[in-house]
N, C-alpha and C positions, 0 to 999 in steps of 0.2 A: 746282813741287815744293818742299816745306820744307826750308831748307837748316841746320835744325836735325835732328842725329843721336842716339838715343838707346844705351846699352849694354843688348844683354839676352840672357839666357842662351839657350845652343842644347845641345842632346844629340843625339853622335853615334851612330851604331848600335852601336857598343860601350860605352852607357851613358854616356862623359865626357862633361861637362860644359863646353864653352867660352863666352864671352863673347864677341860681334861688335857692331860700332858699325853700327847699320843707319840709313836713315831713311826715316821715317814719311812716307808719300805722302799725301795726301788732310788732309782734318779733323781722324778719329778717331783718337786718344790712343792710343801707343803700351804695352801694359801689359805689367807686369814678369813676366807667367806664360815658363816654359821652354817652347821652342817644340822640334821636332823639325828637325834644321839636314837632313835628307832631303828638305826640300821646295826644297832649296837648291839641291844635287845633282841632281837631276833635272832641275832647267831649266840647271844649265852642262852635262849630258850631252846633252840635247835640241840646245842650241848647238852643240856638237862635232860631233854625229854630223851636222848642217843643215851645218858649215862643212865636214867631212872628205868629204860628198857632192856637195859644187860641186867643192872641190879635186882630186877624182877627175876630176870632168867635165874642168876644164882642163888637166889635166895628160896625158889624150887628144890634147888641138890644141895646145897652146901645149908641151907636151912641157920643163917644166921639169928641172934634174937635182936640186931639192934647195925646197923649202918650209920653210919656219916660219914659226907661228903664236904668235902673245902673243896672250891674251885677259884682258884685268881687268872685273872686275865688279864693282859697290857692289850691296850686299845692301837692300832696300825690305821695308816691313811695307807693304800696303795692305787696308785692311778684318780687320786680324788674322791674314793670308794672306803668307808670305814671297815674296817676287821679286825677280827681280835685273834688274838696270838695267844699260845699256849706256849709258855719259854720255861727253858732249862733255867734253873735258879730259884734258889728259898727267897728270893728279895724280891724280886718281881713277878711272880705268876706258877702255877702248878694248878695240876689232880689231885688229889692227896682222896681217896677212899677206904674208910675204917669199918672192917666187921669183928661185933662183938658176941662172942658164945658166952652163956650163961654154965655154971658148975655143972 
């Protein structure tokens, strides 16, 4: 993975306009067209709904009284196509999931 990041615009579904530092996976040149930041969205809602349906499962047998979840993501252009990255490293992105039993 390049661990050169570029700046480039995104538009939310209410039309604004934010900037995010992503980086370019693969070869091809990251280019400065506005992309739709919903492609973004959809794969950290895919993640949730993938991690809130194990956490259901275990909380059946292991019978936790209390979870939480950190999830960070680095955003990736690959082929002109946004995705997000799950990466090794406390500074840029992780899973991190906490169960807590009561006395």
């Amino acid at each position: 993975m390049a661990d050169k990041t570029k700046i480039i615009s995104f538009e939310l579904s209410d039309g604004k306009i934010i900037k995010v530092e992503v980086t370019p996976i693969g070869e091809q040149p990251v280019s400065a067209e506005t992309r739709v930041f919903k492609q973004a969205t959809e794969i950290i809602k895919s993640i949730a709904e993938d991690v809130a349906g194990t956490l259901k499962d275990i909380s059946e047998t292991v019978k936790p009284d209390k979870f939480s979840v950190k999830l960070g993501l680095q955003i990736g252009v690959e082929s002109g196509q946004l995705t997000a990255l799950i990466v090794k490293g406390t500074g840029t992105a992780n899973l991190e999931i906490t169960m807590e039993w009561g006395k």
